[in-house]
Residue frames as a rotation matrix with the C-alpha (Angstrom) as fourth column:
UNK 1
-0.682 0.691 -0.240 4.97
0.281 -0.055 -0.958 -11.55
-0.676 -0.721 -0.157 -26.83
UNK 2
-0.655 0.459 0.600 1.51
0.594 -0.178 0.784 -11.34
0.467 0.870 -0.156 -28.45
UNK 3
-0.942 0.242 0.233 0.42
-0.335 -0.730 -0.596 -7.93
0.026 -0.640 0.768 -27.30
UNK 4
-0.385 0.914 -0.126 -3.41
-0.732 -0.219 0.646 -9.27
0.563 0.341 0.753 -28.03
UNK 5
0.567 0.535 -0.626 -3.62
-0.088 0.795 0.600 -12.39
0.819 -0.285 0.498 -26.48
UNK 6
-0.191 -0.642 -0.743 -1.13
0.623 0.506 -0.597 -11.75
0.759 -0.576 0.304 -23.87
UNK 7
-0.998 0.056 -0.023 -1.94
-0.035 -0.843 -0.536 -8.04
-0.049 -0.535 0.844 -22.44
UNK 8
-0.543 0.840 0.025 -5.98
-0.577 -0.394 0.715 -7.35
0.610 0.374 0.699 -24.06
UNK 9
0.244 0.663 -0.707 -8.24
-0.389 0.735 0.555 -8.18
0.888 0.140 0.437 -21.46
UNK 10
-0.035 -0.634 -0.773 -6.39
0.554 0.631 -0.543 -9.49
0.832 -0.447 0.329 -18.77
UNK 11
0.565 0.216 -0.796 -6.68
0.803 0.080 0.591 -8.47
0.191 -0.973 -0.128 -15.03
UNK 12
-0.377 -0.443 0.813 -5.06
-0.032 -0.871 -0.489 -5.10
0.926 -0.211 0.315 -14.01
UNK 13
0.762 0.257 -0.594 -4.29
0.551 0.224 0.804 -5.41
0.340 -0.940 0.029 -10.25
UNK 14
0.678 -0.472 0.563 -2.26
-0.393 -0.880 -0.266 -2.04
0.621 -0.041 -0.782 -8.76
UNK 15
-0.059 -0.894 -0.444 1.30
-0.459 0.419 -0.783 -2.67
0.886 0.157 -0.435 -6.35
UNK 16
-0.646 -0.396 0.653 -0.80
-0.763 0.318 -0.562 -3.63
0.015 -0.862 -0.507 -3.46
UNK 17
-0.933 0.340 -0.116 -2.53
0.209 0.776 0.594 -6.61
0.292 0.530 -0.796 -5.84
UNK 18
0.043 0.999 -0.016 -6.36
0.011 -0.016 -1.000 -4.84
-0.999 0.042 -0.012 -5.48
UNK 19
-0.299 0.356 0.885 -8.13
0.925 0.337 0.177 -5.44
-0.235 0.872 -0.430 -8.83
UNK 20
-0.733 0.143 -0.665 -8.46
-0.322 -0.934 0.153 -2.22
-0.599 0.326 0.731 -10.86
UNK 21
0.443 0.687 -0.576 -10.16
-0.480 -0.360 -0.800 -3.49
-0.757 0.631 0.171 -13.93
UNK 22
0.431 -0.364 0.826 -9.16
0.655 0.756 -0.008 -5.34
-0.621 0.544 0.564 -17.24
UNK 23
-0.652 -0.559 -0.513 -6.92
-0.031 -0.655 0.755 -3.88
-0.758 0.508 0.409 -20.06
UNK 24
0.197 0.959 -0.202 -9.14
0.401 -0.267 -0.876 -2.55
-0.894 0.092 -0.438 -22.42
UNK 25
1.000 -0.008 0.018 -7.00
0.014 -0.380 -0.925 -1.11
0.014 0.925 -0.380 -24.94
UNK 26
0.140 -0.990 -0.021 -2.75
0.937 0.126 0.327 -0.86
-0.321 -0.066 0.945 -25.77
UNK 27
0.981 -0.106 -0.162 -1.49
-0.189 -0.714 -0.674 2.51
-0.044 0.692 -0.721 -26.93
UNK 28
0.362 -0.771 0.524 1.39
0.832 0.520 0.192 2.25
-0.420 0.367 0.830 -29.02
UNK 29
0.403 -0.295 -0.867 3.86
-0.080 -0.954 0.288 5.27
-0.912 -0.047 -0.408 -29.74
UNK 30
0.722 -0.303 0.621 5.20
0.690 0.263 -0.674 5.82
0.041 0.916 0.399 -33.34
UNK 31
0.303 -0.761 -0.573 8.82
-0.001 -0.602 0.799 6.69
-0.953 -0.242 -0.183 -33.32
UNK 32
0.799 0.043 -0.600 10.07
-0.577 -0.226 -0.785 7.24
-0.170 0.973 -0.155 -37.13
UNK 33
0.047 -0.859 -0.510 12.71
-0.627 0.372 -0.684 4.85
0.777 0.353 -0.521 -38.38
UNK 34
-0.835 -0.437 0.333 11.78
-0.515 0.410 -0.752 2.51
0.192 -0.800 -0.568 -35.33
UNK 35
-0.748 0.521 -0.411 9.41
0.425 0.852 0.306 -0.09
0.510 0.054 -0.859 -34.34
UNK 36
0.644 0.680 0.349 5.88
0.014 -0.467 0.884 0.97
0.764 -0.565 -0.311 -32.49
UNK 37
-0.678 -0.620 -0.395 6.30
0.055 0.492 -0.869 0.83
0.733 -0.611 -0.299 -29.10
UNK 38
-0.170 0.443 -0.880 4.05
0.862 0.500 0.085 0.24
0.478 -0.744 -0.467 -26.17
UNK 39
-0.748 -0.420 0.515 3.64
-0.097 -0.697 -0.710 3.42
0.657 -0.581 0.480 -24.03
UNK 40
-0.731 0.376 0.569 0.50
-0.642 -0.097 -0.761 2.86
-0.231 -0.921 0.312 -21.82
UNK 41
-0.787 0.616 -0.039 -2.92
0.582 0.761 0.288 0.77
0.207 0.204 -0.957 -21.24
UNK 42
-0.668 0.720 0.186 -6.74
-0.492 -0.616 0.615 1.69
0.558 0.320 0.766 -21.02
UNK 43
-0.585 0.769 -0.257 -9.60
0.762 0.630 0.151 0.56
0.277 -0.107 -0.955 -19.10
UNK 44
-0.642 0.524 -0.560 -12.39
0.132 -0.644 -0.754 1.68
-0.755 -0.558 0.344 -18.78
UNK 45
0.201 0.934 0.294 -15.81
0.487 0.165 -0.858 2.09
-0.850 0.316 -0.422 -20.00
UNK 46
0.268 -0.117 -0.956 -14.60
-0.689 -0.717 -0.106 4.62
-0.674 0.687 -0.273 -23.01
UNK 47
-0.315 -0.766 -0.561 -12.32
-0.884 0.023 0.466 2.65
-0.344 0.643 -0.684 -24.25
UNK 48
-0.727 0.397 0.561 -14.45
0.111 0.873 -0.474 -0.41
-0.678 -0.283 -0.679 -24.06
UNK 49
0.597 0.800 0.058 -16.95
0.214 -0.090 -0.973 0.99
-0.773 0.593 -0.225 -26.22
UNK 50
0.059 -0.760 -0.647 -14.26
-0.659 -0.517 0.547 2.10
-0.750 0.394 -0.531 -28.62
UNK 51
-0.819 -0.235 0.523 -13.89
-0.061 0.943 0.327 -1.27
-0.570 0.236 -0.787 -29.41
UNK 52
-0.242 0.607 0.757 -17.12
0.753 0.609 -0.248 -1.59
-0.611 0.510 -0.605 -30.99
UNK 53
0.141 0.132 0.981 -16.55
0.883 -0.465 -0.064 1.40
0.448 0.876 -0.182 -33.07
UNK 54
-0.848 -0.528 0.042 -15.97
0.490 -0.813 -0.314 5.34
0.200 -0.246 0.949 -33.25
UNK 55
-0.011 0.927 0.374 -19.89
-0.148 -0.371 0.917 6.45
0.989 -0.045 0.141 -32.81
UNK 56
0.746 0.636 -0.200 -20.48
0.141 0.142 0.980 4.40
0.651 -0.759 0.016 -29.46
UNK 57
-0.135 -0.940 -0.312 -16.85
0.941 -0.023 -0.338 5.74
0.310 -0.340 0.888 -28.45
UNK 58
-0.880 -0.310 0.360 -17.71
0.198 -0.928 -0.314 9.08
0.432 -0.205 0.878 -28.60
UNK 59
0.114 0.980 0.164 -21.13
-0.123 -0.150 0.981 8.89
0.986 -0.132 0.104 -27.12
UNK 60
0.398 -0.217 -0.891 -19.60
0.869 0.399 0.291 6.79
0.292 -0.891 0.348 -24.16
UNK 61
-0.531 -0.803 -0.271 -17.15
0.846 -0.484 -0.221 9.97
0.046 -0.347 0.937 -23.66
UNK 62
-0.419 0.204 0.885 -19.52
0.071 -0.964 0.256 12.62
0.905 0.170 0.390 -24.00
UNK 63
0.632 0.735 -0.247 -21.78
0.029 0.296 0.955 10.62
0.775 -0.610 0.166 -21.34
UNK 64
0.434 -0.370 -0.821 -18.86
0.882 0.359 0.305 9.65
0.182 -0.857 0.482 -18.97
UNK 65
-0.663 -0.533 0.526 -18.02
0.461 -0.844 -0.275 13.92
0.590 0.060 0.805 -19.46
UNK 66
-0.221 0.743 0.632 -21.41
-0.162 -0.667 0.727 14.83
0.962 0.058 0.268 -18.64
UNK 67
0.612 0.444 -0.655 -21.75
0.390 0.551 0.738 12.51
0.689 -0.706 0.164 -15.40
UNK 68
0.528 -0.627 -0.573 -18.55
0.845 0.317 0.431 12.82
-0.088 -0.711 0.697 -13.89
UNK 69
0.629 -0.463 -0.625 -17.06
-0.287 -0.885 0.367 16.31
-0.723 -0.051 -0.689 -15.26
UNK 70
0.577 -0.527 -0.624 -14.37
-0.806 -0.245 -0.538 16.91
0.130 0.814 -0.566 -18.07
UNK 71
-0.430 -0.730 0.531 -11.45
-0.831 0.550 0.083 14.81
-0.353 -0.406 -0.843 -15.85
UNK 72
-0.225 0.438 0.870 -13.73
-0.646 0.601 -0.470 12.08
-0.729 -0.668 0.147 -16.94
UNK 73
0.676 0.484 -0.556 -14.66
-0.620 -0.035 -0.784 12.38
-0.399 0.874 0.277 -20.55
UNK 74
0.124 -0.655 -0.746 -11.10
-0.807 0.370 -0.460 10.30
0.577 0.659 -0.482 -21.09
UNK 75
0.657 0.139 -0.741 -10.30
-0.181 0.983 0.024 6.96
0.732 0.119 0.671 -20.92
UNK 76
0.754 -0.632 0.180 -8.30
-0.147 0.106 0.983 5.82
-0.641 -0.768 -0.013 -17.29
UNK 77
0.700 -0.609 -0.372 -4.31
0.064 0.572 -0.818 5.10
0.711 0.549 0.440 -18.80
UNK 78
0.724 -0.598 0.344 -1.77
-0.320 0.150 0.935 3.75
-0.611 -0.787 -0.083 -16.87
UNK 79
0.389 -0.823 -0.415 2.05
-0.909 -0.417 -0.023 4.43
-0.154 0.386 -0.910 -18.36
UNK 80
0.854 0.012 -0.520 3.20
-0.129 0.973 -0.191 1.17
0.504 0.230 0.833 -19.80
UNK 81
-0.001 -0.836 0.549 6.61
-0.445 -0.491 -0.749 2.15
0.896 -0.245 -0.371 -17.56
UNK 82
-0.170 0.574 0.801 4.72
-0.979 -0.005 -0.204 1.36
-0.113 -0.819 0.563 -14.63
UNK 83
0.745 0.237 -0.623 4.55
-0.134 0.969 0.208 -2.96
0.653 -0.072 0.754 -15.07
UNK 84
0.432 0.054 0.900 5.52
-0.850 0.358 0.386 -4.84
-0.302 -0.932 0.201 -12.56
UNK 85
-0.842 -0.355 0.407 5.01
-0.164 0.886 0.434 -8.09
-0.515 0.299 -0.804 -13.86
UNK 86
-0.022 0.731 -0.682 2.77
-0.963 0.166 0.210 -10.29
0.267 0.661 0.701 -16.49
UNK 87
-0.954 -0.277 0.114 1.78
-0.294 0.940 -0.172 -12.79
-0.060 -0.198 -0.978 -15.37
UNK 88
-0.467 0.882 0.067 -1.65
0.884 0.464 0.059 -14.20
0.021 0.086 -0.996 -14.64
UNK 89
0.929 0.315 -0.195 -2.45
0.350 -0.918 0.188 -10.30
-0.120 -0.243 -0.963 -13.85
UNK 90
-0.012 -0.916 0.402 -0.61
0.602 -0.328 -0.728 -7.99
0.798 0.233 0.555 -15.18
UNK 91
0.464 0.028 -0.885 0.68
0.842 -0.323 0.432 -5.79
-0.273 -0.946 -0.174 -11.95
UNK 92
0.334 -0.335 0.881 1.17
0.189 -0.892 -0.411 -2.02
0.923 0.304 -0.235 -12.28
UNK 93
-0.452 -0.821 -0.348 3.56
0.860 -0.298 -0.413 -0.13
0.236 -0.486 0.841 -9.82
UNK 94
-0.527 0.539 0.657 0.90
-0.228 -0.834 0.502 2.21
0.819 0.114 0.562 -9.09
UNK 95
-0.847 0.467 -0.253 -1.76
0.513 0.595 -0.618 2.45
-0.138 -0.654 -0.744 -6.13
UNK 96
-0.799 0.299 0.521 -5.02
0.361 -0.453 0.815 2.99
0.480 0.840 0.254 -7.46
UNK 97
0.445 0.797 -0.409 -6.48
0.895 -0.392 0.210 5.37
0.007 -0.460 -0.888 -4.52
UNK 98
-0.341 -0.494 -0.800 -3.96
0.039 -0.858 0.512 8.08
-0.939 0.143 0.312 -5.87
UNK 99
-0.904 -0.124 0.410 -6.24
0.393 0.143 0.908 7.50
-0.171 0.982 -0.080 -8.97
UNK 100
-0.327 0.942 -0.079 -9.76
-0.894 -0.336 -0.296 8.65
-0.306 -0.026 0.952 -10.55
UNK 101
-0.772 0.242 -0.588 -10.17
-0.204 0.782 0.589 4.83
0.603 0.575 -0.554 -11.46
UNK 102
-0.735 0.508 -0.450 -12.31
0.649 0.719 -0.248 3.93
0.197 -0.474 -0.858 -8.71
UNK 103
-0.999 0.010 -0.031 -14.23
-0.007 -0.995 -0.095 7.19
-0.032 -0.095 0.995 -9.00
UNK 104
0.102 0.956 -0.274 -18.02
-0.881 0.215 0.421 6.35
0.461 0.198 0.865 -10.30
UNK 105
0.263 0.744 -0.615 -18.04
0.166 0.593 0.788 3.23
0.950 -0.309 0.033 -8.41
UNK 106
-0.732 -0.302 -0.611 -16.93
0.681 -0.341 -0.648 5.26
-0.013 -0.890 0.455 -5.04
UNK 107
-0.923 0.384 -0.021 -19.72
-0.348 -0.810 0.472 7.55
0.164 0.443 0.881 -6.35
UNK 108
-0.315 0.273 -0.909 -22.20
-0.264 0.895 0.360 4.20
0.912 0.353 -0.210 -6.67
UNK 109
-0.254 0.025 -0.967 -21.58
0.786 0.588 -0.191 3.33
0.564 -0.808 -0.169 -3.11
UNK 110
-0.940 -0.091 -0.328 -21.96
0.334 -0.440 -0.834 6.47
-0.068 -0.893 0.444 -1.34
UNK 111
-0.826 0.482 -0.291 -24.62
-0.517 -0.854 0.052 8.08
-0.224 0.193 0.955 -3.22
UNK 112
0.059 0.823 -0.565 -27.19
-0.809 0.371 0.456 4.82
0.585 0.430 0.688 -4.38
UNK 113
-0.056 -0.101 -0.993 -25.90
0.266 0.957 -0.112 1.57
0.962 -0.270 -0.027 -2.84
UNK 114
-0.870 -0.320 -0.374 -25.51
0.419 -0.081 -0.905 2.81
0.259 -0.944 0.205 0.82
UNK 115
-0.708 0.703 0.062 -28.88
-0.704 -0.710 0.009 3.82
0.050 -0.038 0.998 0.73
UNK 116
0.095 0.869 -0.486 -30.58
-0.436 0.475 0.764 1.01
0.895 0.140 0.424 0.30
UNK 117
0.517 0.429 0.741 -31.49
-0.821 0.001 0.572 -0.75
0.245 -0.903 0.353 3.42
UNK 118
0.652 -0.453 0.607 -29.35
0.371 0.890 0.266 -3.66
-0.661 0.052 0.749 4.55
UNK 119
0.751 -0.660 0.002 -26.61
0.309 0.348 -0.885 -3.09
0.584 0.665 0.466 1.70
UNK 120
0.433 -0.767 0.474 -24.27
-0.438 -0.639 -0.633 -0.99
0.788 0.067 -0.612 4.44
């Protein structure tokens, strides 16, 4: 498996197949005397900026601290333990309203978007 072109990117849909968000990043555990290994994914807006360096990483985390509170300031990860399957979407074994993933855009809707006239 090529962790880049198979996992990076790709759909992230939770065990009752709603769409969370794309994989955004791979962490990878170093065990001495043993290959990496896999241990969880990322999405989310942190980790997304990450990608385009360590400045607009930490800016993204100070911002997504300040909005949302400490719980926030880190990137969403979901335990690489926790696949399902890979396939066209990878599927996590998770259900992601026991999460803070859907947090700022449950925020979004109650507080700006449900206001406007017509949008509810």
């Amino acid at each position: 498996m090529d962790l880049v072109r198979d996992i990076l990117d790709k759909q992230v849909v939770d065990r009752e197949q709603v769409k969370i968000g794309k994989v955004d990043g791979l962490v990878a555990e170093l065990r001495p005397g043993k290959p990496p290994r896999v241990a969880a994914i990322e999405l989310g807006s942190i980790t997304l900026a990450r990608r385009l360096g360590p400045r607009p990483g930490r800016w993204m985390m100070r911002l997504a601290a300040k909005l949302g509170g400490k719980d926030h300031g880190e990137p969403h990860r979901i335990a690489w333990n926790k696949v399902r399957d890979i396939g066209v979407d990878i599927e996590f074994d998770i259900d992601v309203r026991e999460t803070a993933i859907f947090d700022w855009q449950n925020w979004l809707r109650d507080h700006v978007i449900g206001r406007i006239p017509g949008a509810g």
